[in-house]
Structures are given as structure tokens and as C-alpha cells.
C-alpha positions in Angstrom: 102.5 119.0 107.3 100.1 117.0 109.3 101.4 113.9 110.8 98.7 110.7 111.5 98.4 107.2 112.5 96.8 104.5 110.9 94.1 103.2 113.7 90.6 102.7 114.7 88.8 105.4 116.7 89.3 103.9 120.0 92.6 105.1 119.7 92.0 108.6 118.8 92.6 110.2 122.6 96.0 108.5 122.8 97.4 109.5 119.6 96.5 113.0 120.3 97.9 113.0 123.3 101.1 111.4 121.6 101.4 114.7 119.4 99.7 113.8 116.3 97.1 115.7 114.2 94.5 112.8 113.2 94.5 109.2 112.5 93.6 106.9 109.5 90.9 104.2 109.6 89.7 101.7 107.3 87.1 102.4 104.5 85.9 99.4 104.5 85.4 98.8 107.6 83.8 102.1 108.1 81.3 101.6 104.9 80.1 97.9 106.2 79.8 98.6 109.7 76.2 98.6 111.6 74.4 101.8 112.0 74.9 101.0 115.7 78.7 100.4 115.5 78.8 103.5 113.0 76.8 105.5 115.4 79.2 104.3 118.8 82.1 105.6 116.7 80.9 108.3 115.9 80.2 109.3 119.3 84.5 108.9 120.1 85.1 111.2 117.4 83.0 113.7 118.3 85.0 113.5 121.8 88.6 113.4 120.6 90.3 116.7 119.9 91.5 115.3 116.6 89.4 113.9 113.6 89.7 111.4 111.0 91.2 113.3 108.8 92.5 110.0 106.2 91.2 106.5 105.4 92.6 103.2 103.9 91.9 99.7 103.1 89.1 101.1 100.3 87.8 97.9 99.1 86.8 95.1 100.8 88.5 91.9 99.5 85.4 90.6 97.7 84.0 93.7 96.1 84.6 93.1 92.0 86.2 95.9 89.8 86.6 94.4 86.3 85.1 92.3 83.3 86.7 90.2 81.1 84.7 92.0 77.8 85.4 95.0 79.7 82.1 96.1 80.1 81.6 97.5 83.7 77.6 98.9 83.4 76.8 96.8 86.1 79.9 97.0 88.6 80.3 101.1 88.5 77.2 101.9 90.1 77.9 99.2 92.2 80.8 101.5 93.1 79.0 104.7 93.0 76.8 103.0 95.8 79.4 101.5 97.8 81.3 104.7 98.0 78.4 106.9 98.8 77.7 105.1 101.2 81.6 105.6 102.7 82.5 108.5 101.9 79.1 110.1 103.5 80.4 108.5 106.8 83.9 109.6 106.1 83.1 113.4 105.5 81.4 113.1 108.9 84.2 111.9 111.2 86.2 115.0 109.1 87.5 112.8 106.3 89.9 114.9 103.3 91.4 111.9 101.6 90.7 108.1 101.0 93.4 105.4 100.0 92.6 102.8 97.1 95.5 100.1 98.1 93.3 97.2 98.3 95.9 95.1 96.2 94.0 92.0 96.4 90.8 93.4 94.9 92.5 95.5 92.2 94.9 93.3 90.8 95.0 91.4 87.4 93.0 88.4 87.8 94.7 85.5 85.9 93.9 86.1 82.0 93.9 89.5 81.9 96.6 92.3 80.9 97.8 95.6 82.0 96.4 96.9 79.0 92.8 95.2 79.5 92.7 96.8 83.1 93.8 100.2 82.7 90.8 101.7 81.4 88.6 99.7 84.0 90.6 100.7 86.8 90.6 104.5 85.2 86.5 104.4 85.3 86.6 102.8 89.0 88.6 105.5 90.1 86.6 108.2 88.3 83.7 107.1 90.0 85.4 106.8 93.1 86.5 110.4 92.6 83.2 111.3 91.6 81.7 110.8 94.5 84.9 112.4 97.1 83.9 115.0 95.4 80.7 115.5 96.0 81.6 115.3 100.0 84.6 117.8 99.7 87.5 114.3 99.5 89.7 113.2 97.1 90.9 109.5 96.6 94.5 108.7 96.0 96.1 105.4 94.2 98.7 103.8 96.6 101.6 101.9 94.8 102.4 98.7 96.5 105.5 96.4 96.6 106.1 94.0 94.3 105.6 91.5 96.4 101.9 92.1 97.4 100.3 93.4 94.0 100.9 92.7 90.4 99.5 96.2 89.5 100.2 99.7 90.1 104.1 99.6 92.2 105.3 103.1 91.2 104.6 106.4 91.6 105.1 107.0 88.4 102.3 104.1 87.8 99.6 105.7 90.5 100.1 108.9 88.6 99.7 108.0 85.2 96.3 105.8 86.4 95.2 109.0 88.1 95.5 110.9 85.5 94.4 108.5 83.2 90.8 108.6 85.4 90.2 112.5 84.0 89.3 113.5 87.4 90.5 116.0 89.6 89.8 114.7 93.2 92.1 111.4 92.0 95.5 111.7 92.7 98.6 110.0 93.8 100.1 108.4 97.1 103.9 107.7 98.0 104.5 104.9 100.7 107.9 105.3 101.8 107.8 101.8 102.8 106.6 100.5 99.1 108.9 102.9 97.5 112.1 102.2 99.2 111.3 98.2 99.0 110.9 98.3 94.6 114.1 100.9 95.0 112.7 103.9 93.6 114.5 107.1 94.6 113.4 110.1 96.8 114.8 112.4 94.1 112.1 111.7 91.5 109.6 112.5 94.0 109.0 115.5 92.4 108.6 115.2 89.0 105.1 114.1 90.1 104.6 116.4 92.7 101.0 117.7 90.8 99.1 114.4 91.2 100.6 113.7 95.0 97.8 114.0 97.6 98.8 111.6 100.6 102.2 109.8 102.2 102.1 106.8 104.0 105.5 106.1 106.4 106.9 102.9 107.1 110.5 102.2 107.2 111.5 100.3 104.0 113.8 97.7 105.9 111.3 96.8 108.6 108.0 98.5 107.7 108.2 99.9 111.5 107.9 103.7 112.6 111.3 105.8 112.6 113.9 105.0 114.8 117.0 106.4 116.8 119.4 106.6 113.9 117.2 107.3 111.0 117.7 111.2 111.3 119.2 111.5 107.7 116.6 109.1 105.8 114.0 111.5 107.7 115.7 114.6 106.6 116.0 113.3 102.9 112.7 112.4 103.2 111.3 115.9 104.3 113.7 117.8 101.3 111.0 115.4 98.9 108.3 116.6 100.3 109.0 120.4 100.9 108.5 119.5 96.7 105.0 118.2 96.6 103.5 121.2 97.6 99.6 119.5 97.5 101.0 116.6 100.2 99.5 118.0 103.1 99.5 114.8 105.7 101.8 111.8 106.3 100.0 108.9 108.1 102.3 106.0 110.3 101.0 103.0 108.2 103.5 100.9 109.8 104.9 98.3 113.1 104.8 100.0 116.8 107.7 99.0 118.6 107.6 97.9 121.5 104.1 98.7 121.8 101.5 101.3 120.1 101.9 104.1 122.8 105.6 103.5 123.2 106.5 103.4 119.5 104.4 106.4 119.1 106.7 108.3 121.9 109.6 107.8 120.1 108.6 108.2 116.4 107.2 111.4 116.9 110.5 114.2 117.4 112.0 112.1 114.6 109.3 113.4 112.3 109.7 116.8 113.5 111.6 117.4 110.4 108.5 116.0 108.9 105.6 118.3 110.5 108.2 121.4 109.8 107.7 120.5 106.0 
């Protein structure tokens, strides 16, 4: 398994050296930068060794997903736009897989229901999916704690809107961080191992990278995975203690067990 780190390009020659195989960047930022600041970035990935292989943060927090009739003929091609534009970028700096987090922008707005969202959200996501397609991506629904999101906090959940989008470059996410903090269990892992695309790792206590000491949660972690047999990278989406390079020195031979998966 390929092991990443969530970062901006200016990064990308110290995380290599560090051992990892690519980083993660933001979507959004990526798809609202300047040509100029797109074409600078560019010019450090085309330099680094390793790619941008994963992206997060897909909507920016203003960018409207639903309707309170339901009708969404003016937002989706909205979408479709949005993520043409992003995912053309994305393919370019060697882009397989985009996040859809963005808790803020997808959550149910005051007056709404699950049961009001769930086919909006399905059609976002198809049209997200749509167009990964189209540059050889797929996108992946990331549950979120409880805390941060009123929508979508389970695997279980991501699946079932993944599938519920009838596409077949949208699939799932685990977040070890997010998953450990509602209590799910690494054990069930599996049951949805044909919709799992992507991992994020933060620790659930602390939401930092691994520490001295966390050998077994690692191990139990890696016996999920060698299950999800379409989970081929696990990004750091997560605190660097006591500093970026340093925390990256010693998180990276605890997820040996990790990169053996």
C-alpha cells in the first residue's frame, strides 16, 4: 500500500525524502487557484520524484449542493464545471482519487432531512464521478465525526451514498481518526471492502500521526486493510509532532506494517 501526506506541493521534496510515496492537496484550492499559481505548482511537481497522487477538501465552503424542492437543474452543471475544471488540474499533477469531506458544504441545512438530501447528494456525487472518470479518478465519500458533520459519519453511511450515486468511480473512504472517535470497529471494515477506495490516518485520541507505542493499533489496523483489496493508499491527514519533518521521521517505520499491506 502507498503511504501519503496531506500537504501542499512545496512540500513534496521533503516528504519524499521522509519515505513516502505522494502527498495529498486540497481540491479546492487547486480548482480556484490562478493560472499563474497553478502553473508555479505545477512546475514543483514536475521536479519532485513523487506525484500528487490524492486530493481533499473537495468543495469550497460556499459552493451550494442542494434545493429545498429538490430540484438541482441549475447547481449540477454548476458541478460538472467546477469539477472539470479540478479534476483536469488534478490528473495533471498524477491525481487517482479525490475526497468529498467538505462537511460544511454538504451538510443538512436547517429544514431539511436525511431523506430530502440523499438523492441530491447521490446526483452530486454522480456528477462528481462523472467527470473523475473521464480523467482516469474516482471520488470517495469521507465519513466525518459526529462532531463536525450532521451527515454521512459511517462507513457504512459513505457506502450506501456511494452506491446510492450508480456510479462506479464513487466509492468509499475510512478515516481512522473519524472512525475510532464515533466507535466503529476495525472488524466491520470489511463487510464493505467493494466500495473502499482511500484511508485517511489520524490517531483517534489525538488526531496526530502514530506514535512509539501504537504498534498493536497499527497492526490491527493493517489485518483491516489486507481486507479491502481496492484500498490502495493511506494519506497522514493528521497533527505533526513536534514539527512536520520530525513527526514524519517517526511515523513512518510505524506504518511499515502499513506499506507491507
Amino acid at each position: 500500500m502507498k503511504l501519503g501526506v496531506c500537504t501542499s506541493p512545496d512540500q513534496l521534496t521533503t516528504v519524499a525524502a521522509k519515505g513516502y510515496d505522494y502527498i495529498e492537496c486540497n481540491f479546492g484550492w487547486l480548482t480556484n487557484m490562478s493560472e499563474e499559481d497553478y502553473k508555479a505548482n505545477t512546475a514543483l511537481v514536475e521536479q519532485s520524484p513523487i506525484k500528487v497522487e490524492a486530493f481533499n477538501c473537495f468543495f469550497t465552503g460556499s459552493f451550494p449542493l442542494y434545493t429545498a424542492d429538490g430540484d438541482q437543474s441549475e447547481i449540477l452543471p454548476q458541478v460538472a464545471e467546477y469539477c472539470e475544471r479540478g479534476f483536469a488540474r488534478a490528473a495533471a499533477w498524477g491525481g487517482k482519487v479525490a475526497v468529498i469531506g467538505s462537511g460544511w458544504v454538504r451538510k443538512i441545512p436547517d429544514g431539511m432531512t436525511k431523506e430530502q438530501i440523499d438523492p441530491q447528494f447521490a446526483r452530486v456525487l454522480a456528477t462528481c464521478g462523472e467527470v473523475a472518470q473521464k480523467y482516469g479518478m474516482r471520488v470517495v465519500v469521507e465519513p466525518l465525526a459526529y462532531k463536525e458533520c450532521n451527515y454521512i459519519n459511517l462507513v457504512p453511511e459513505g457506502v450506501e451514498l456511494a452506491k446510492l450515486s450508480g456510479h462506479p468511480a464513487v466509492g468509499g473512504l475510512v478515516d481512522f481518526y473519524h472512525h475510532g472517535t464515533n466507535g466503529e470497529k476495525l472488524e466491520t471494515l470489511p463487510d464493505f471492502a467493494d466500495y473502499l477506495y482511500h484511508a485517511h490516518y489520524g490517531r483517534p485520541i489525538d488526531r496526530v500521526a502514530p506514535q512509539p507505542g501504537d504498534e498493536a493499533y497499527l497492526a490491527d489496523v493493517a489485518a483491516a486493510l489486507k481486507k479491502c483489496p481496492h484500498l490502495e493508499r493511506m494519506s497522514l491527514e493528521c497533527g505533526l509532532q513536534p514539527d512536520f519533518e520530525t513527526g514524519l521521521e517517526i511515523a513512518r517505520p510505524l506504518l511499515e506494517v502499513i506499506k507491507q499491506v
